[in-house]
C-alpha positions as CSV (number, residue, x, y, z in Angstrom):
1,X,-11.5,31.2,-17.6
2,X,-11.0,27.8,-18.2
3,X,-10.7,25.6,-15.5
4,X,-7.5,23.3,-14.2
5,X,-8.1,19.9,-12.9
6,X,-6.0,17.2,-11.2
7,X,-7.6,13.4,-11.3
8,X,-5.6,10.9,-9.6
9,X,-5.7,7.0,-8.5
10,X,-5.9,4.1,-10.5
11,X,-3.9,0.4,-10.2
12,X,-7.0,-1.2,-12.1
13,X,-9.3,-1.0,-14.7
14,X,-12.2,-0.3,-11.8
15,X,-10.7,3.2,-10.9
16,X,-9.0,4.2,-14.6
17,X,-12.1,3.8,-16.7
18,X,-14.1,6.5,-14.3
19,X,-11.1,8.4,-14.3
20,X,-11.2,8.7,-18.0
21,X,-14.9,9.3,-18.1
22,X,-15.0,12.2,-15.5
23,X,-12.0,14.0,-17.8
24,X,-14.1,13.2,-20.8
25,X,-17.2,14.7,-19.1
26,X,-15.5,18.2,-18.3
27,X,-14.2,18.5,-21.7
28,X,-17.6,18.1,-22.7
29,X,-18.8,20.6,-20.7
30,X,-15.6,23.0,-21.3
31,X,-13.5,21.8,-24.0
32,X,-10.8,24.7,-22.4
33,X,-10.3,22.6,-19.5
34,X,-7.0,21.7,-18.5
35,X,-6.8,18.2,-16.8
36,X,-3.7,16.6,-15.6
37,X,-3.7,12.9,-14.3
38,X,-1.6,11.6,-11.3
39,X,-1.1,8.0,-10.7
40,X,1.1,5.5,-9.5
41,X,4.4,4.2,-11.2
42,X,4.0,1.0,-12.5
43,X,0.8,0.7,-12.5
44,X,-1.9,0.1,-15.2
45,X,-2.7,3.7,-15.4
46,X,0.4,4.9,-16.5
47,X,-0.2,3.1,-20.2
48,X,-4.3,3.7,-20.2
49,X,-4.8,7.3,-19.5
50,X,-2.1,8.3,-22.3
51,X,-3.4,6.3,-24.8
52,X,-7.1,8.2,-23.9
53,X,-4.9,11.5,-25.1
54,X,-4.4,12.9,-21.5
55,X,-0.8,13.7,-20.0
56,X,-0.2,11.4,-16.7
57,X,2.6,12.0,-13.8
58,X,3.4,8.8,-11.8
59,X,4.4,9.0,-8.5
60,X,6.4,6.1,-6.8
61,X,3.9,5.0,-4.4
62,X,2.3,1.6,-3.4
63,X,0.2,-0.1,-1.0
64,X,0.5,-2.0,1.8
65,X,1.7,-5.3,1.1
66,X,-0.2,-8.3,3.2
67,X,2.5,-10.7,2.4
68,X,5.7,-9.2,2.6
69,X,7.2,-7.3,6.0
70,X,10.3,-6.3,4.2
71,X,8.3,-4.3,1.4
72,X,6.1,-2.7,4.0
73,X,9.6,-1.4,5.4
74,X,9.8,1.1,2.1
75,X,6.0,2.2,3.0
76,X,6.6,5.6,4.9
77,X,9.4,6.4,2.9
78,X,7.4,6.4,-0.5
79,X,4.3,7.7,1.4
80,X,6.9,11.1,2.6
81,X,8.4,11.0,-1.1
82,X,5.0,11.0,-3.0
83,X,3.7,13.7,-1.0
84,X,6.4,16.0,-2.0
85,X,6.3,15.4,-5.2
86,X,2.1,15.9,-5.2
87,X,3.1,18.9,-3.2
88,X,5.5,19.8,-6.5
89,X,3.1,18.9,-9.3
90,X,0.2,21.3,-7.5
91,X,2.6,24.1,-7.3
92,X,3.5,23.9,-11.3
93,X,-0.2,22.7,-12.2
94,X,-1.9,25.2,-9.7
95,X,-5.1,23.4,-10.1
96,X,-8.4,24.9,-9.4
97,X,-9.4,21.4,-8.0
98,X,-8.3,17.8,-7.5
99,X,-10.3,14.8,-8.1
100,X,-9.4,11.4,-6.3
101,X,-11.0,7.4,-7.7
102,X,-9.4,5.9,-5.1
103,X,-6.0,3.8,-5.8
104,X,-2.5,4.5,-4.3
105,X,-2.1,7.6,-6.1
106,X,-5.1,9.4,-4.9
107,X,-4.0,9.0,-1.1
108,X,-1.0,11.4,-1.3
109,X,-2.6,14.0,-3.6
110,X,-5.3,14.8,-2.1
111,X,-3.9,15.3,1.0
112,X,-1.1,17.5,-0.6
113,X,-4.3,19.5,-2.5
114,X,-6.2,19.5,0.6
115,X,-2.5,21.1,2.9
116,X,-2.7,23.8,-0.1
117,X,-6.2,24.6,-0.1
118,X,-7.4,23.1,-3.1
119,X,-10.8,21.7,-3.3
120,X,-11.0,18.0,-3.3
121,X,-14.0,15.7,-4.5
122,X,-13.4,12.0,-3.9
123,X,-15.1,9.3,-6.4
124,X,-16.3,6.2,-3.9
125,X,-17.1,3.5,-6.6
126,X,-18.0,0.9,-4.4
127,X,-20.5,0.5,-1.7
128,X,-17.5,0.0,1.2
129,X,-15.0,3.0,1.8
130,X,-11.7,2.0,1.6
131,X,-9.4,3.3,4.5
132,X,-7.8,6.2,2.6
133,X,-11.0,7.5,1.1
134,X,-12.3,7.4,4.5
135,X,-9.5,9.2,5.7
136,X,-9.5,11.7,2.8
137,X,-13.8,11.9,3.1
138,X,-13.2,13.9,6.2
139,X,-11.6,17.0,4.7
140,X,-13.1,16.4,0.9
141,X,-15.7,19.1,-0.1
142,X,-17.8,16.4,-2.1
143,X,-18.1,13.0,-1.8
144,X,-19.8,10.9,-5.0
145,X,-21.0,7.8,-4.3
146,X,-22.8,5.1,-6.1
147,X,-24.5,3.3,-3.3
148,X,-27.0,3.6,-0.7
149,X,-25.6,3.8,2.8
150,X,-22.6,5.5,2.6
151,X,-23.0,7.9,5.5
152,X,-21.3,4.9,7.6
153,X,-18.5,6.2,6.0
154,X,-18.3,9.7,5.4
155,X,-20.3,13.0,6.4
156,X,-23.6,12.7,5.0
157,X,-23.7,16.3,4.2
158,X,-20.5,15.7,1.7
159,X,-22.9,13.0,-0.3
160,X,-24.3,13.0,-3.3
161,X,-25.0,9.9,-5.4
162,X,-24.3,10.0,-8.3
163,X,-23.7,6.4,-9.9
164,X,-20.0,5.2,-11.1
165,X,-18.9,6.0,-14.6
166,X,-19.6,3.7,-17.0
167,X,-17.4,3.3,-20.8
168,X,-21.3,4.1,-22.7
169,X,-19.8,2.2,-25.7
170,X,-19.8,-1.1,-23.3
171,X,-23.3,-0.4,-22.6
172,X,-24.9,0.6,-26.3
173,X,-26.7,-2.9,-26.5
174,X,-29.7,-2.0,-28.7
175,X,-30.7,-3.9,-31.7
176,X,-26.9,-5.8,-31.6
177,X,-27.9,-9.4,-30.9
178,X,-28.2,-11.2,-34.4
179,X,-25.2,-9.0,-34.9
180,X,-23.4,-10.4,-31.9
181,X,-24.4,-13.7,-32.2
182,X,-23.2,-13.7,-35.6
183,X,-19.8,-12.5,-35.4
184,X,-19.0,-15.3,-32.2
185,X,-20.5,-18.1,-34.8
186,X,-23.2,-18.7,-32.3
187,X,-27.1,-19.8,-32.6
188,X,-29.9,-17.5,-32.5
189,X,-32.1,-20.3,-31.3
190,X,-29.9,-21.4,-28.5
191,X,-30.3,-19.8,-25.0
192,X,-26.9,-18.2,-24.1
193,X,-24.7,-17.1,-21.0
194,X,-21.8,-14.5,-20.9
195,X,-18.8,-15.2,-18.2
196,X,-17.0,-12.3,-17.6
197,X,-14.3,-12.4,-14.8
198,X,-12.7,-8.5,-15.9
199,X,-9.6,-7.9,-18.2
200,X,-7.4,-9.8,-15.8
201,X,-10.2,-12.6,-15.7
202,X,-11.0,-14.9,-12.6
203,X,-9.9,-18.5,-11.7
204,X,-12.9,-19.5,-10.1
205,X,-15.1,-18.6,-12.8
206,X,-12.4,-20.3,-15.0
207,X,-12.3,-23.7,-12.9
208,X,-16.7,-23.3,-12.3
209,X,-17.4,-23.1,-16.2
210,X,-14.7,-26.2,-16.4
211,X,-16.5,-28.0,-13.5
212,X,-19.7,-27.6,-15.4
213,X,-18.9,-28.1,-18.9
214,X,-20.8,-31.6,-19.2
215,X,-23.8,-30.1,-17.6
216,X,-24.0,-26.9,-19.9
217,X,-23.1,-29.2,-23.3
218,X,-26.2,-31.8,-22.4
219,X,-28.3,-28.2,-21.8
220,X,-27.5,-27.6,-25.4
221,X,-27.0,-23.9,-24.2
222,X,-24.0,-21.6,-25.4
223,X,-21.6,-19.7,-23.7
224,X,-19.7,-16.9,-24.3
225,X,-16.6,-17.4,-22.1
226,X,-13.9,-14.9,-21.7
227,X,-10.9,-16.5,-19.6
228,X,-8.7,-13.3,-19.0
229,X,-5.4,-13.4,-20.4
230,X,-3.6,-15.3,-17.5
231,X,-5.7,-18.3,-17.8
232,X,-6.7,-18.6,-21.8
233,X,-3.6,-21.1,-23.0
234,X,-4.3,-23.6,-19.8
235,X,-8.3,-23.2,-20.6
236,X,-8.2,-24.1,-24.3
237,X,-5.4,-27.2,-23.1
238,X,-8.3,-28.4,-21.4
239,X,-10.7,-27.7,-23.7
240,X,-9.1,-28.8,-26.9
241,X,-9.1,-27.5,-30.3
242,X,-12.2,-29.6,-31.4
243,X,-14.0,-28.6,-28.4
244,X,-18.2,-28.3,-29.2
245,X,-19.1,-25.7,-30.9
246,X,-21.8,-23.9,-28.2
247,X,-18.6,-22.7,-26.3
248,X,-17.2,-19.6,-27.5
249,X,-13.9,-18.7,-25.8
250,X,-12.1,-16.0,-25.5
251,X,-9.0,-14.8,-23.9
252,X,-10.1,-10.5,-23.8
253,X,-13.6,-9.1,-24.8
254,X,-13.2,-6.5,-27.0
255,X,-16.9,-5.5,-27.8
256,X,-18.4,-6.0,-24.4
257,X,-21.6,-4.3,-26.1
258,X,-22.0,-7.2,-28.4
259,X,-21.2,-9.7,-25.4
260,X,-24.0,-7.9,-23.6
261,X,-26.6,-8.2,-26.2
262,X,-26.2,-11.7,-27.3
263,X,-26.5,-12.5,-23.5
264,X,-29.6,-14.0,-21.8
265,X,-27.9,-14.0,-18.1
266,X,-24.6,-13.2,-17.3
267,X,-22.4,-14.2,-14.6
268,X,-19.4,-12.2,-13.3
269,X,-17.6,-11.3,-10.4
270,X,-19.1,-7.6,-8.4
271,X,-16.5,-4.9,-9.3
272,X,-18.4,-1.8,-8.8
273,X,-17.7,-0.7,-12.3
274,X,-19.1,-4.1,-13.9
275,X,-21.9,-3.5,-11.6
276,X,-22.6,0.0,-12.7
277,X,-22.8,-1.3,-16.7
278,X,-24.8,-4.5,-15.4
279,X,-27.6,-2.4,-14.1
280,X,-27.4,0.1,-17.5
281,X,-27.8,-3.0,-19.7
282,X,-31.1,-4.8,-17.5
283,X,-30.1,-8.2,-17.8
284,X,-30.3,-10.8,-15.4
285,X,-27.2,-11.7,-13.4
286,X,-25.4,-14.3,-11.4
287,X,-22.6,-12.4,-9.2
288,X,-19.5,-14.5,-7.6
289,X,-17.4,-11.4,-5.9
290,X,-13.7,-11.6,-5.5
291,X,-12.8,-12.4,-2.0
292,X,-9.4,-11.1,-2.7
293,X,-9.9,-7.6,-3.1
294,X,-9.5,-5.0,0.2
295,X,-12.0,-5.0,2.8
296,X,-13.8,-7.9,0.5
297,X,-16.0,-5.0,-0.8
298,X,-17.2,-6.8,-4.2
299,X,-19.1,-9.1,-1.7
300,X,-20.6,-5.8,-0.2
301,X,-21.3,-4.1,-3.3
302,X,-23.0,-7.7,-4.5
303,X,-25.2,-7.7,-1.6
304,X,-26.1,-4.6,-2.0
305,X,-27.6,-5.5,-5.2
306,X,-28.9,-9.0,-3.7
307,X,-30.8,-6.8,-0.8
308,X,-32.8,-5.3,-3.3
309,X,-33.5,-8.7,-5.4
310,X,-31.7,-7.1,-7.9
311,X,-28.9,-9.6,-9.0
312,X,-28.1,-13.7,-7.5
313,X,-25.5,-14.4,-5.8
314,X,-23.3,-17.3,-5.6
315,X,-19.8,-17.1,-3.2
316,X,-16.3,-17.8,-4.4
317,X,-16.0,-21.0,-2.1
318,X,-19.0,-22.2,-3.7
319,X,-19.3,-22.1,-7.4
320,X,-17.0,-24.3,-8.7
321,X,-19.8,-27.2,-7.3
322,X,-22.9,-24.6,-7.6
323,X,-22.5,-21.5,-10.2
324,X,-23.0,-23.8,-13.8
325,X,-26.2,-25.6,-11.6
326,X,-27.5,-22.1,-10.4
327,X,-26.6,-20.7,-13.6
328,X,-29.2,-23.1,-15.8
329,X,-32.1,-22.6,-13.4
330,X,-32.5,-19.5,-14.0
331,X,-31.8,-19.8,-18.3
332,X,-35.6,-21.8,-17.6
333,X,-36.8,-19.4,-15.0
334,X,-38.6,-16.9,-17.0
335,X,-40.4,-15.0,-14.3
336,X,-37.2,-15.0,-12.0
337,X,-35.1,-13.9,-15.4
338,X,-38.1,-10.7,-15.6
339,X,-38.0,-9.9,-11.4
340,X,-33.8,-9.6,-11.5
341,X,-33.9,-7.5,-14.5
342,X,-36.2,-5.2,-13.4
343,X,-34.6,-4.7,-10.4
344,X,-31.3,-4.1,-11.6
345,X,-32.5,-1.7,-14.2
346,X,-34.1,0.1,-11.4
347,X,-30.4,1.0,-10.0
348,X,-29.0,2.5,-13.0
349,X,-27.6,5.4,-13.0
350,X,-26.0,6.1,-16.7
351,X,-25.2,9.5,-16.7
352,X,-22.7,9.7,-13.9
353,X,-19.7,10.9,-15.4
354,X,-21.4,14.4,-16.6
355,X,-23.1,14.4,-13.1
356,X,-19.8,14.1,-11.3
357,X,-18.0,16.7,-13.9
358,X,-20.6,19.3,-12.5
359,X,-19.6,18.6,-9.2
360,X,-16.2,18.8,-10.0
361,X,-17.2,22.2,-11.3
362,X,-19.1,23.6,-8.6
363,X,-16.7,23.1,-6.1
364,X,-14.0,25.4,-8.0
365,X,-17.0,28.0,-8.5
366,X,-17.5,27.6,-4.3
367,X,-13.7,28.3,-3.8
């Protein structure tokens, strides 16, 4: 009989993408499988998951808010209301298991599937539990994980690693560089670096590549620059319309494969879905984590890579005066280029989503 599966979370691009992979997997293994999505109104997920073909329920949760008291005030109300209506959505669904990526959605439903006796499996993407997926770990019947470590967090018998989900499309770098380097107008014969601050893009790597722009021009190196859309009009202000032809900017990177593979280094911030795709595609990489994520985790999951020489690492206060420095010692530093990707290839882990989708599996089979 074909199975019935909830998947819930979201509020970025790090926890949709796995989300969509994982429903992708089990309809690869079952194409009878009936998956459902909850996530949070509002949020990112409520556009991304339809337009991947899968039907989405929002509830009207949110987070707590650092900043503001008087939003906090609406907190337990929203918290009571969204479990009620998880409650509602597994008694129509009746799922034969519920799958949680972490994001304000995922808090409320798994604790609804878990009051009803559903089988839960949590997705831990990055190498520092959050507080709900901690909180959820202890009642969970599997917990998939992507680094080492994680019994800190959760009952080491619930473990398996697994890897994070990673969009293969992003990752399909193989024989794509004259290709690549084509299409963004740029030299074969020039040494290149990718910036890559997410889909939002990040100010620091923004203001670092700014800072640094004499220094990479007299290099005579290129750069594939991707700004995010927040910060691409005030970027190409400063840049100019005439501005030398070795910087290619952008606002959104489409084709991250062909970013990838006209690449020499790379430098980006740590999300743990960026990293899981870094490690797939080998190449060497400068990391500069977001400190303004929860529990400052992308500086976690960074050094996690860093422990293992696996990846550099630069931090946020520091790379407006040290990433573009740092960042053209290593285009010259052959034998450090050929230790970081080794390293990082060692850590990949590219069929997660079909690992975790047997997981998922299992556990309804257990019940």
């Amino acid at each position: 009989m074909a199975k019935r599966i909830i998947i819930s979370g979201g509020g970025t691009g790090g926890h949709i993408f796995p989300a969509i992979a994982i429903a992708n997997a089990l309809k690869k293994l079952d194409p009878k499988t009936e998956i459902l999505f909850v996530g949070a109104n509002g949020r990112m997920e409520m556009e991304k998951v339809p337009a991947a073909g899968y039907k989405i329920i929002g509830l009207d949760i949110q987070g707590i808010q650092r900043k503001s008291v008087v939003k906090n005030l609406m907190f337990p109300i929203k918290l009571i209301g969204s479990v009620r209506k998880a409650l509602q959505i597994i008694k129509d669904f009746k799922p034969d298991a519920a799958v949680g990526v972490g994001g304000y959605a995922s808090g409320p439903l798994l604790y609804a599937a878990g009051l009803k006796g559903i089988p839960t499996l949590i997705q831990e993407q990055n190498s520092y539990a959050g507080i709900t997926n901690k909180w959820l770990g202890k009642k969970a019947d599997k917990i998939c994980v992507a680094f080492d470590g994680m019994e800190q967090f959760f009952p080491a018998s619930k473990i398996i690693k697994t890897g994070n989900p990673i969009r293969k499309d992003s990752v399909d770098i193989e024989n794509k560089r004259m290709q690549a380097l084509e299409l963004l107008k740029l030299s074969p014969n020039k040494k290149t670096i990718l910036v890559t601050g997410g889909s939002l893009g990040a100010g620091t790597l923004n203001k670092s590549v700014l800072a640094g722009l004499d220094k990479i021009i007299a290099a005579d190196v290129q750069v594939i620059w991707q700004t995010g859309k927040f910060y691409y009009n005030s970027m190409m202000e400063k840049l100019g319309s005439d501005h030398n032809p070795n910087i290619c900017i952008m606002e959104f990177l489409n084709r991250m494969d062909l970013a990838y593979a006209a690449a020499d280094i790379i430098i980006s911030r740590a999300g743990a879905g960026t990293i899981a795709e870094l490690c797939v595609i080998k190449k060497p990489v400068i990391l500069v984590p977001s400190p303004n994520v929860a529990e400052d985790h992308q500086t976690k999951n960074a050094l996690a890579l860093v422990g293992t020489n696996a990846a550099a690492f630069i931090p946020d206060r520091d790379a407006e005066a040290k990433l573009i420095d740092k960042a053209l010692e290593l285009l010259n530093d052959k034998d450090k280029q050929k230790e970081l990707s080794k390293n990082i290839g060692k850590l990949a882990m590219p069929n997660a989503d079909e690992v975790i989708a047997k997981e998922v599996i299992q556990i309804t089979n257990n019940n």
